[in-house]
C-alpha positions as CSV (number, residue, x, y, z in Angstrom):
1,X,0.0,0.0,0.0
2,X,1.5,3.6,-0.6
3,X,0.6,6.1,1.4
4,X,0.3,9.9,-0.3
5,X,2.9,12.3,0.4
6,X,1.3,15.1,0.2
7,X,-1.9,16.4,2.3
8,X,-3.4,19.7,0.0
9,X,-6.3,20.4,3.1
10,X,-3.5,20.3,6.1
11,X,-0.7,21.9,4.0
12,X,1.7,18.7,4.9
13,X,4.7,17.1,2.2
14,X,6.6,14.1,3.3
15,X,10.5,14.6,2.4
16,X,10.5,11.0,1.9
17,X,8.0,8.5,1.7
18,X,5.2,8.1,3.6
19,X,3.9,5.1,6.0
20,X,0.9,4.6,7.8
21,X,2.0,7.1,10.7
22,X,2.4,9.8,8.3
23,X,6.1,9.6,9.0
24,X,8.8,9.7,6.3
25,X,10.1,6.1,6.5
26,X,13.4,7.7,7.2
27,X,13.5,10.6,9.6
28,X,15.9,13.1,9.6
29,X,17.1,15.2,12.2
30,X,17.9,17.7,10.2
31,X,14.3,17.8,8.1
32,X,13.3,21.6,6.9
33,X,9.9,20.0,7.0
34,X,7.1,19.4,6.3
35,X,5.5,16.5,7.4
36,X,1.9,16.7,9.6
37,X,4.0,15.7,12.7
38,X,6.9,18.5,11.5
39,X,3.8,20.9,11.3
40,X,2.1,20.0,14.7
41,X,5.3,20.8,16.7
42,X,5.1,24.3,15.6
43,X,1.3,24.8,14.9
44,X,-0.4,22.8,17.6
45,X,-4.1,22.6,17.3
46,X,-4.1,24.4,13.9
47,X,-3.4,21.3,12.7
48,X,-6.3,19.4,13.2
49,X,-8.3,21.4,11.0
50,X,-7.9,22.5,6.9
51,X,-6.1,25.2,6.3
52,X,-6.5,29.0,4.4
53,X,-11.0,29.0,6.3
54,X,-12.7,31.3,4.2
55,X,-11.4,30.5,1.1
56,X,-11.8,26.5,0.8
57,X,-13.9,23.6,0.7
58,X,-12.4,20.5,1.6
59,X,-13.3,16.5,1.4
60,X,-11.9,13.5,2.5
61,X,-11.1,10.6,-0.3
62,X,-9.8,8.2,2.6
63,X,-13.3,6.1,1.6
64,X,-11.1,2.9,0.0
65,X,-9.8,0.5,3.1
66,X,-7.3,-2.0,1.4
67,X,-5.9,-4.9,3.4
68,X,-5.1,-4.8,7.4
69,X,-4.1,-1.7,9.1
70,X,-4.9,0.7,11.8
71,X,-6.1,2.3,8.5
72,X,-8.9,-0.4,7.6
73,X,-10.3,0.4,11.2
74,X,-13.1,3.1,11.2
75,X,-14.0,5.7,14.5
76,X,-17.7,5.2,15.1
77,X,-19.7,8.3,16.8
78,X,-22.7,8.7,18.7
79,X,-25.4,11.4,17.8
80,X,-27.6,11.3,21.2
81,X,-26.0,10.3,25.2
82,X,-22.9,10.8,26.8
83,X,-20.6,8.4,29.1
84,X,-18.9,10.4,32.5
85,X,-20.2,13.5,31.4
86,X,-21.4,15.1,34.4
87,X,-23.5,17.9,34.9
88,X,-22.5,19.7,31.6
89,X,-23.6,17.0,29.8
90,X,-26.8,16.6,31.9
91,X,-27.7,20.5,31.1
92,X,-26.8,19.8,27.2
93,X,-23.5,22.2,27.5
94,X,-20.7,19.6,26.9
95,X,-17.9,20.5,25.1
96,X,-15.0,18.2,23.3
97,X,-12.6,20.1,25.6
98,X,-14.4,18.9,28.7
99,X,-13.0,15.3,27.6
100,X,-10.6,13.9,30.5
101,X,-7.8,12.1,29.4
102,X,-5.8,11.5,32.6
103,X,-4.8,7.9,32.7
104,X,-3.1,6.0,35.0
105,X,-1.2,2.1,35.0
106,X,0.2,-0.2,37.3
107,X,-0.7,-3.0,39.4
108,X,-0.3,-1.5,43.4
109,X,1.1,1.5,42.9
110,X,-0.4,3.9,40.2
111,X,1.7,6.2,38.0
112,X,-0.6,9.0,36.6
113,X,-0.6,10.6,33.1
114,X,-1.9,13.5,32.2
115,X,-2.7,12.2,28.6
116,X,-2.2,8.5,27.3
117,X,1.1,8.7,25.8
118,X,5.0,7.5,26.3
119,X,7.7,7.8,24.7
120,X,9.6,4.4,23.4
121,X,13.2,3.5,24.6
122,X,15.7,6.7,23.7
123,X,19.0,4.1,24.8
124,X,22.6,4.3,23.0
125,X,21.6,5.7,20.0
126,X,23.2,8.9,20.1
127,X,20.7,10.9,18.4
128,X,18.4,10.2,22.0
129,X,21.9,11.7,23.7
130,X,22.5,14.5,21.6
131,X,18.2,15.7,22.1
132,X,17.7,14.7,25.7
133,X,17.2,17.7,27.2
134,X,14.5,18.4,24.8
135,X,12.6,14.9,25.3
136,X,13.1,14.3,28.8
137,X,11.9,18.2,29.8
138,X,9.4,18.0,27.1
139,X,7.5,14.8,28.6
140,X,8.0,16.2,32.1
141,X,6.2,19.0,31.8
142,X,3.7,17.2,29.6
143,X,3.4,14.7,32.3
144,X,4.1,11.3,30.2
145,X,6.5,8.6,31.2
146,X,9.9,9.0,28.8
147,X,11.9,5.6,28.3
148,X,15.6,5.4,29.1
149,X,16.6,2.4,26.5
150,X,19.6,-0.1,26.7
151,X,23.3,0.3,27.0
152,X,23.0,3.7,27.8
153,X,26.0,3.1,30.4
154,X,27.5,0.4,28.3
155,X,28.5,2.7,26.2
156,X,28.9,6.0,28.2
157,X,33.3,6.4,28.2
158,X,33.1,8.2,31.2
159,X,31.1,5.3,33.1
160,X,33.2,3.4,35.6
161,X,33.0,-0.4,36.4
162,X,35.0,-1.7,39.6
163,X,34.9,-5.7,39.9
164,X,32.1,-5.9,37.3
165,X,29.5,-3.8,38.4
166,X,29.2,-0.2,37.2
167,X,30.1,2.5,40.0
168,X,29.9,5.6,38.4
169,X,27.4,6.2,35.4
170,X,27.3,10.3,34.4
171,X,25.3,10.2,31.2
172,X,22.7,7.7,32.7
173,X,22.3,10.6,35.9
174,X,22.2,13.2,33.8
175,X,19.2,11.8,31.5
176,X,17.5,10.8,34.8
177,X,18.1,14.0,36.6
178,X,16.7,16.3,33.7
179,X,13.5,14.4,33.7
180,X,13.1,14.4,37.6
181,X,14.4,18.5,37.4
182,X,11.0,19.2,35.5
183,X,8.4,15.9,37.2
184,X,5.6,16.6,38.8
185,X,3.1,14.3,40.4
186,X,2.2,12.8,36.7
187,X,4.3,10.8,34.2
188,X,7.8,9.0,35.3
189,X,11.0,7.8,34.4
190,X,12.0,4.2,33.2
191,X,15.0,2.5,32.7
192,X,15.2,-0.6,30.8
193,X,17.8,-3.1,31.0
194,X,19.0,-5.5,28.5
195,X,21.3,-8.5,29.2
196,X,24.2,-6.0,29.1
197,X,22.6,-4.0,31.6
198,X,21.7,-6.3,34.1
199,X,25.6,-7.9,33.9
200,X,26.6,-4.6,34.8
201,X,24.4,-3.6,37.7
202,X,22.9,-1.3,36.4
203,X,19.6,-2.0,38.3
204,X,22.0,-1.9,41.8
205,X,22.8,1.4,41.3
206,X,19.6,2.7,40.4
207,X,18.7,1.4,43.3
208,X,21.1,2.9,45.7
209,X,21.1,6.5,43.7
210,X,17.3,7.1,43.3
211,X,15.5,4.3,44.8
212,X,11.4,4.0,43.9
213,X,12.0,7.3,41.5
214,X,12.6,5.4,39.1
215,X,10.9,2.5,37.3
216,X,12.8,-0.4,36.1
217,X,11.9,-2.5,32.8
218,X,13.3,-5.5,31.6
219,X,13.2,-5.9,28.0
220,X,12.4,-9.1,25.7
221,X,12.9,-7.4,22.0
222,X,11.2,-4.5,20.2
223,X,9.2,-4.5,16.9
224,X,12.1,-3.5,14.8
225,X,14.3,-6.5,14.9
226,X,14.7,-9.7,16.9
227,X,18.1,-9.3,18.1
228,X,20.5,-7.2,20.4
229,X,20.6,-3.5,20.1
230,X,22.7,-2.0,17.8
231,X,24.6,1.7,17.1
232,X,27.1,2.4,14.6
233,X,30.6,4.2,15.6
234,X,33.1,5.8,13.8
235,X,36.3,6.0,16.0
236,X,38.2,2.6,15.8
237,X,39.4,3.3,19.4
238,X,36.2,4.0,20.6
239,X,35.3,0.5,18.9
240,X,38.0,-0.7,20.9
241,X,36.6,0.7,24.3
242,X,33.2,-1.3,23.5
243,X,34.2,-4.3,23.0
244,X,36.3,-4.2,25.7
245,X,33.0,-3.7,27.8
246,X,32.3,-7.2,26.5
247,X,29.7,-6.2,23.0
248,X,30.3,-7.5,20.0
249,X,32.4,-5.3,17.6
250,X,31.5,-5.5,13.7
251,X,34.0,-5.8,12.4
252,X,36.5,-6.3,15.2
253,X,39.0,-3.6,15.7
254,X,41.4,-5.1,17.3
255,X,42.3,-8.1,14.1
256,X,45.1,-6.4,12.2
257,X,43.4,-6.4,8.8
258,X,40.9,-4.6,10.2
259,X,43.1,-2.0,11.4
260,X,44.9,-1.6,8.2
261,X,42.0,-1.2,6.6
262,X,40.3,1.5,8.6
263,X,43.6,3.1,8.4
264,X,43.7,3.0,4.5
265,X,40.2,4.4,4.6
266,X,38.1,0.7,3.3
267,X,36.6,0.3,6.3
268,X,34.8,3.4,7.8
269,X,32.5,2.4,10.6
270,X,31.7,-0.4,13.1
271,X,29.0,-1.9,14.6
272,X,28.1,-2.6,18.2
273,X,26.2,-5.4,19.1
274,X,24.1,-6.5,22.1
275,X,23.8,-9.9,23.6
276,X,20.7,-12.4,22.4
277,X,18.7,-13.1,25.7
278,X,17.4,-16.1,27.1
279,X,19.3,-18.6,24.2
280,X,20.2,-20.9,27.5
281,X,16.7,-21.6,27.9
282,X,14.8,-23.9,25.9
283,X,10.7,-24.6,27.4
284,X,8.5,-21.7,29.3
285,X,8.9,-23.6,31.9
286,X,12.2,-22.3,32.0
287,X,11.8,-18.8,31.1
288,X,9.4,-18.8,33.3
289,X,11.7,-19.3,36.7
290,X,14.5,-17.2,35.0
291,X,11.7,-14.3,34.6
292,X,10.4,-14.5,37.9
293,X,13.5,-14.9,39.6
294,X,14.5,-11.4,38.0
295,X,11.4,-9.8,39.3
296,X,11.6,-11.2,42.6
297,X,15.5,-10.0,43.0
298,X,14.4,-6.6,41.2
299,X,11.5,-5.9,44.0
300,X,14.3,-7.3,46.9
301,X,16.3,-3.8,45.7
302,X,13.2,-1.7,46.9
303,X,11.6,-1.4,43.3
304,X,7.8,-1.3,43.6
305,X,7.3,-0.6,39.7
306,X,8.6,-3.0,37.4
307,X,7.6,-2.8,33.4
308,X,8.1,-5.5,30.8
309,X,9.0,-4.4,26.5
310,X,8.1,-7.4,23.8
311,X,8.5,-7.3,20.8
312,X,6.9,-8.6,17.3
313,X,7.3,-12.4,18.4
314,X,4.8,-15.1,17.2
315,X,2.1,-15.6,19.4
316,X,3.8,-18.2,21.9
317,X,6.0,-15.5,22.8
318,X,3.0,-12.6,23.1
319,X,1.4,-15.1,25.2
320,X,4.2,-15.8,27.4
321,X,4.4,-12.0,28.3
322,X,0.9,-10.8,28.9
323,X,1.0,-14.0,31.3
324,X,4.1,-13.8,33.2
325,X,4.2,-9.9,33.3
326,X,0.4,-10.8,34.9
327,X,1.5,-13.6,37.3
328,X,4.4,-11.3,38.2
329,X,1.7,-8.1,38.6
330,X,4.1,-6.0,37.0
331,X,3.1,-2.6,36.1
332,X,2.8,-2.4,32.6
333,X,3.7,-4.5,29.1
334,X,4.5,-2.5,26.5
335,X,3.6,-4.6,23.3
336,X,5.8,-3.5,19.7
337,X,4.9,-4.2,16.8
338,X,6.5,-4.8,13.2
339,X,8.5,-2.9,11.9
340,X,9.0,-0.4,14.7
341,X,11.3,2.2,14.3
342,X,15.2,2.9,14.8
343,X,18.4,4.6,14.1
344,X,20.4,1.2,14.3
345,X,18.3,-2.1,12.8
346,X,19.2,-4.4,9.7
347,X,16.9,-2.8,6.9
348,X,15.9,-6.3,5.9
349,X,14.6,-7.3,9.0
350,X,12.4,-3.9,9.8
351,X,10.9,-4.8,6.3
352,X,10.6,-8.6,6.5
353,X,10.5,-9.8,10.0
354,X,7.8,-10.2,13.0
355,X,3.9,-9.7,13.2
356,X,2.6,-6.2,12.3
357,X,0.7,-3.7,14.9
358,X,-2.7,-4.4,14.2
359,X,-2.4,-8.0,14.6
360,X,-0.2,-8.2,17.1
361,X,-2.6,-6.0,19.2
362,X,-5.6,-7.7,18.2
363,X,-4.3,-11.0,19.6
364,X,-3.1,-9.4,22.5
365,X,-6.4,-8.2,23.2
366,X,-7.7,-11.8,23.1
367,X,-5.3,-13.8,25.1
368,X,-5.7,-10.9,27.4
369,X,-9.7,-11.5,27.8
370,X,-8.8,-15.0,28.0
371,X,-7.2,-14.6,31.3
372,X,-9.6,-12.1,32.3
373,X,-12.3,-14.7,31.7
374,X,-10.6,-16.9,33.8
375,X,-10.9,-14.4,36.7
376,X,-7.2,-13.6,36.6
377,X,-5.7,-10.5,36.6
378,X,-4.3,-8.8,33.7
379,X,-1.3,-6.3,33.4
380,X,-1.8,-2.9,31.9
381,X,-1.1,-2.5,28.4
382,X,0.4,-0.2,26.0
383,X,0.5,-0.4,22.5
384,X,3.7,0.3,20.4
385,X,4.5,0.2,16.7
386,X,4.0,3.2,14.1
387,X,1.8,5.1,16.4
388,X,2.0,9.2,15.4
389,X,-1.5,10.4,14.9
390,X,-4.7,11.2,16.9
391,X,-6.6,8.8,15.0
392,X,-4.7,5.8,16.0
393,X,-3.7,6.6,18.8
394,X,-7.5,6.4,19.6
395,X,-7.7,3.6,17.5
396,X,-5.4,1.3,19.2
397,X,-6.9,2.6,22.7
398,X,-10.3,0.9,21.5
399,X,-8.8,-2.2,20.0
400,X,-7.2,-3.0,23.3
401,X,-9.5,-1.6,25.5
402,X,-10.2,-2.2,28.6
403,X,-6.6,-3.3,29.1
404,X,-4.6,-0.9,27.2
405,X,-4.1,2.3,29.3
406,X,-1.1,3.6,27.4
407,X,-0.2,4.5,23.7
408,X,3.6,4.0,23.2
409,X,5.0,6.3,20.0
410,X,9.1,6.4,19.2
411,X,10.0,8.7,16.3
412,X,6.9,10.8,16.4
413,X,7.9,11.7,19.6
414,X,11.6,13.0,19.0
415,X,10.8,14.9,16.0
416,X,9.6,18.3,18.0
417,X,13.1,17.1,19.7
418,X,15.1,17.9,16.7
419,X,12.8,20.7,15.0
420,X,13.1,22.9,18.1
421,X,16.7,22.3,18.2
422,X,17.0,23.5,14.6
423,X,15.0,26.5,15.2
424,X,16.7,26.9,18.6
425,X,20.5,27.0,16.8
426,X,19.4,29.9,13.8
427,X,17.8,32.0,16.6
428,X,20.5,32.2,19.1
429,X,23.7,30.8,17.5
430,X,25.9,30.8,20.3
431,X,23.2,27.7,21.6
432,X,23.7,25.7,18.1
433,X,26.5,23.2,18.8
434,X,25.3,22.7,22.2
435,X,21.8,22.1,21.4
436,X,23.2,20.2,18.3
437,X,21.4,22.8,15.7
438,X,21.7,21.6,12.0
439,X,20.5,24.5,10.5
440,X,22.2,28.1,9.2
441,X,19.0,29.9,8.1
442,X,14.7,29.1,8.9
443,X,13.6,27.6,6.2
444,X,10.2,29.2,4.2
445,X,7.9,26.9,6.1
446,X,9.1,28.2,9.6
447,X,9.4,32.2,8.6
448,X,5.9,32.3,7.0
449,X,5.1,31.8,10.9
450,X,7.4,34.6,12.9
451,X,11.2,35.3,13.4
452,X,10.7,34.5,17.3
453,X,9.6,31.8,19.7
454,X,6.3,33.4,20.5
455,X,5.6,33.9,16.8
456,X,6.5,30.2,15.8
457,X,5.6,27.7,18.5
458,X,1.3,27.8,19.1
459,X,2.4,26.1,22.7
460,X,5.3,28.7,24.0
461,X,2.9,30.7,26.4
462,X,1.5,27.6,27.7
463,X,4.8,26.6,28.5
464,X,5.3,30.0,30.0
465,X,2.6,30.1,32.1
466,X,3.6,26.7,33.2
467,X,6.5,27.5,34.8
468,X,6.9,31.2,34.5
469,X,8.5,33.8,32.7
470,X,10.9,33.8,34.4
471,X,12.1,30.1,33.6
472,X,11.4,29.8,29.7
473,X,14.8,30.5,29.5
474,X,16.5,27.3,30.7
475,X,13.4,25.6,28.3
476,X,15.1,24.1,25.3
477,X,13.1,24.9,22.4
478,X,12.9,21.4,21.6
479,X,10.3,21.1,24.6
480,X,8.0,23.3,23.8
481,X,8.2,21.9,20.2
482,X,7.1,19.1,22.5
483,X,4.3,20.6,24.6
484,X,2.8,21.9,21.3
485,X,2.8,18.8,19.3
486,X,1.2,17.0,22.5
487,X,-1.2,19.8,22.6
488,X,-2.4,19.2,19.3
489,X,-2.9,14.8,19.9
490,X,-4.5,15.3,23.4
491,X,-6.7,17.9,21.5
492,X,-7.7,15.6,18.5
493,X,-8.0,12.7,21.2
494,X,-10.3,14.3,23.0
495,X,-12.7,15.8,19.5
496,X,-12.6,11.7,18.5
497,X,-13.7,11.1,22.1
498,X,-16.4,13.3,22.6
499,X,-17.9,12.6,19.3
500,X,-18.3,9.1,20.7
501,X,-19.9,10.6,24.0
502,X,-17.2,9.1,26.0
503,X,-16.0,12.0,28.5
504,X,-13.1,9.7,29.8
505,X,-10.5,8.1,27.9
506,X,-10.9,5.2,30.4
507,X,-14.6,4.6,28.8
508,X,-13.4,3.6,25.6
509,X,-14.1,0.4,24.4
510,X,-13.9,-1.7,21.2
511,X,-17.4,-0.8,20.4
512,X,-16.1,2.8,19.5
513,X,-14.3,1.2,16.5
514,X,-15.3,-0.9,13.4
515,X,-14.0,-2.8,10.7
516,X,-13.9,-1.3,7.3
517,X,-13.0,-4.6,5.2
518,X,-14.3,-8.4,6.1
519,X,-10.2,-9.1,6.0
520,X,-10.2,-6.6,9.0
521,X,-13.0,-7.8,10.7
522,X,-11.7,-11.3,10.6
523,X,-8.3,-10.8,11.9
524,X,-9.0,-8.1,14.5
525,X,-12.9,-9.6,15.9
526,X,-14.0,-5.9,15.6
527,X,-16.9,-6.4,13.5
528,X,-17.8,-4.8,10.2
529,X,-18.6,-1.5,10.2
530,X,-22.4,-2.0,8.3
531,X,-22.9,-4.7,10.6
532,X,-22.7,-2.7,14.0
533,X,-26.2,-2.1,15.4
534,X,-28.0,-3.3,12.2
535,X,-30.0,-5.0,14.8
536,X,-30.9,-1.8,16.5
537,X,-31.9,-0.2,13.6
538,X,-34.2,-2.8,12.2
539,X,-36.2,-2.7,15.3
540,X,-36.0,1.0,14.5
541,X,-37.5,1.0,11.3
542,X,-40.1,-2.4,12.8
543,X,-41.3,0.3,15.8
């Protein structure tokens, strides 16, 4: 399927090519625009409606729903009642923005959100080191958790490790400490750990340095490839250093021929690979001692919140997690589906490996109920895997409801990361190498809107008042690239909500969504869209 690049009625171009998300399959950080997310960062709300009013007319042609996606699934409305909607709604005075979306997940101890969003793992990729400031202060003062991925201290030259275990971690405190500088009572901080991680201690010293702060996730894969993490380095002695910390180097720096030929200029880059997890274990059985033997040591350190990541597995695997993570009562499973997205995976195996979103999900969902129907309990989930729009994002709420609590979104949520950064480096230079500007000049898109701040972000006096005047200063732009772009989902969430007379995002439910293709309704069990409440209006039309 090929998704248009262009969008006439919101004033959008894809760079690139387009996927289901509305992304450009490959993201730059250095994009002059203009994709719908680009445009959302700096236009908020605007977005959500055509553009030049006054002078157009505009129609949708999304009537033609080809094979499975979150695209074949339709939004039903309502046209009469109202769920949770109080005394406004008793009176007839409701209003879209008097949809709540405060969310919350966990099994004893709830973490609130102030919308139902997260970031996916930002780990050793160095693009999630070089824009932290602007993610981590951006989803603190949004109130949504932010994800601190893998071998973030693996790979950190200024960590220290004495007999093994890591005793001195800078760029791992520093991430943490800029989220916590900026968190209220809503959202949170997690750190996941891969098999590297967990060699290292990095749990321990979590522990010890910021105790129940912080929540800790073990990780099982992501949708975007089925093996170790992965990042790409350029300095042969900085190849050295990692595989010294016991990764796998690609090639390895220290053969000879190797040497020679990064020296001759053959051989450019390397790659650093993770460790494959759990290849010593061979039944569930025995996955399922090892995983419970890591949650029971993780809670003995004084965590009380404890998060599982899975990836695009077959369904054994799926199963396995929404089970164990359930026995375990762990917080939340976040659930990724094919093909993810990355900085660092094999091509080849984002395009040809592991089950897509929408069925992923939708089996989820059912192995889900089928414990519920056993009257056990069921972890809180959140849904992962090409997520970028309101649409979906309401979409996949529905399709998992009532289990899924959380929408999980990785690129879509570091692009206001790197637009604000842009903007951030032309407008005070002196800023651009530490705020890793890529940009000399604005480009059109961005000086049709002002020369300043105010003028260009829709979301900077929200900010402001937020936190004062006073303070918008030590505010990367990046973040309130970030505030606006949440802005604009939370307010197209909420339209989509209310037009389903559900007044909290906890009343969703899968009868808020309908198949627009048999093949849809077959694989996902949300019925056809001609077929909901046929029944109904028969006895209508009989009365």
């Amino acid at each position: 399927m090929q998704w248009p690049k262009n969008n006439d009625v919101l004033g959008s171009t894809n760079r690139g090519n387009a996927i289901e998300s509305g992304l450009c399959t490959l993201c730059r950080a250095d994009c002059k625009g203009k994709c719908e997310t680009w445009l959302s960062c700096l236009k908020g709300r605007e977005m959500l409606y055509p553009r030049d009013f006054g002078t157009v007319t505009a129609g949708s042609g999304n009537t033609c729903h080809v094979g499975v996606s979150y695209n074949s699934l339709r939004i039903q409305g309502a046209n009469y009642g109202a769920c949770c909607g109080g005394e406004k709604a008793e009176n007839g005075d409701s209003l879209f923005t008097d949809v709540s979306l405060e969310t919350s997940f966990g099994a004893e101890e709830k973490t609130r959100c102030r919308v139902p969003f997260m970031t996916g793992a930002l780990g050793s990729t160095f693009i999630a080191a070089k824009y932290w400031d602007s993610f981590a202060i951006g989803c603190a003062l949004v109130g949504i958790p932010i994800v601190i991925g893998e071998n973030v201290v693996g790979i950190d030259r200024k960590s220290e490790l004495k007999n093994g275990r890591i005793s001195s971690a800078p760029e791992l405190e520093r991430r943490i400490d800029t989220y916590l500088r900026y968190h209220d009572e809503y959202g949170a901080i997690i750190v996941q750990m891969n098999v590297e991680d967990t060699r290292n201690g990095v749990a321990e010293y979590i522990a010890e340095k910021y105790g129940n702060k912080v929540i800790i996730e073990l990780k099982w894969g992501q949708g975007a490839k089925d093996i170790g993490g992965e990042i790409e380095v350029s300095s042969i002695e900085y190849a050295s250093f990692l595989k010294q910390r016991g990764y796998l180097v690609d090639p390895d720096p220290e053969r000879p021929e190797v040497q020679e030929g990064f020296r001759s200029g053959a051989i450019h880059s390397f790659a650093r690979h993770s460790r494959l997890g759990y290849t010593n274990l061979n039944s569930f059985d025995q996955v399922r001692e090892n995983f419970m033997h890591s949650v029971e040591y993780l809670r003995s350190l004084g965590f009380r919140r404890i998060t599982l990541k899975t990836g695009a597995y077959g369904m054994e695997a799926l199963a396995m997690a929404i089970k164990l993570a359930s026995e375990a009562k762990l917080d939340l499973l976040t659930i990724d589906g094919a093909g993810g997205g990355t900085g660092m995976s094999p091509w080849n195996m984002m395009e040809t490996w592991g089950v897509p979103s929408l069925l992923l999900h939708s089996k989820a969902y059912e192995y889900a109920s089928m414990l519920a129907a056993q009257g056990k309990n069921v972890v809180d989930l959140s849904f992962a895997g090409g997520f970028a729009k309101c649409s979906n994002i309401f979409k996949s709420l529905a399709l998992g409801a009532p289990y899924t609590k959380m929408v999980c979104m990785g690129r879509g949520m570091m692009i206001p990361g790197f637009l604000g950064s842009n903007i951030e480096g032309v407008l005070h230079p002196e800023r651009r190498a530490k705020v890793n500007g890529n940009w000399d000049t604005l480009p059109p898109a961005i000086r049709e809107l002002g020369n300043s701040p105010e003028e260009i972000f829709a979301g900077y006096h929200a900010v402001e008042d937020r936190i004062g005047k006073a303070s918008m200063g030590e505010i990367p732009y990046g973040a309130i690239a970030m505030w606006t772009l949440v802005d604009k989902l939370s307010a197209g969430l909420q339209q989509l909500l209310a037009g389903a007379r559900k007044f909290n995002v906890d009343k969703i439910t899968r009868d808020d969504i309908a198949s627009a293709n048999r093949e849809t309704e077959r694989e996902t069990g949300v019925p056809f869209i001609t077929d909901i409440q046929d029944e109904v209006a028969r006895r209508i039309l009989k009365s």
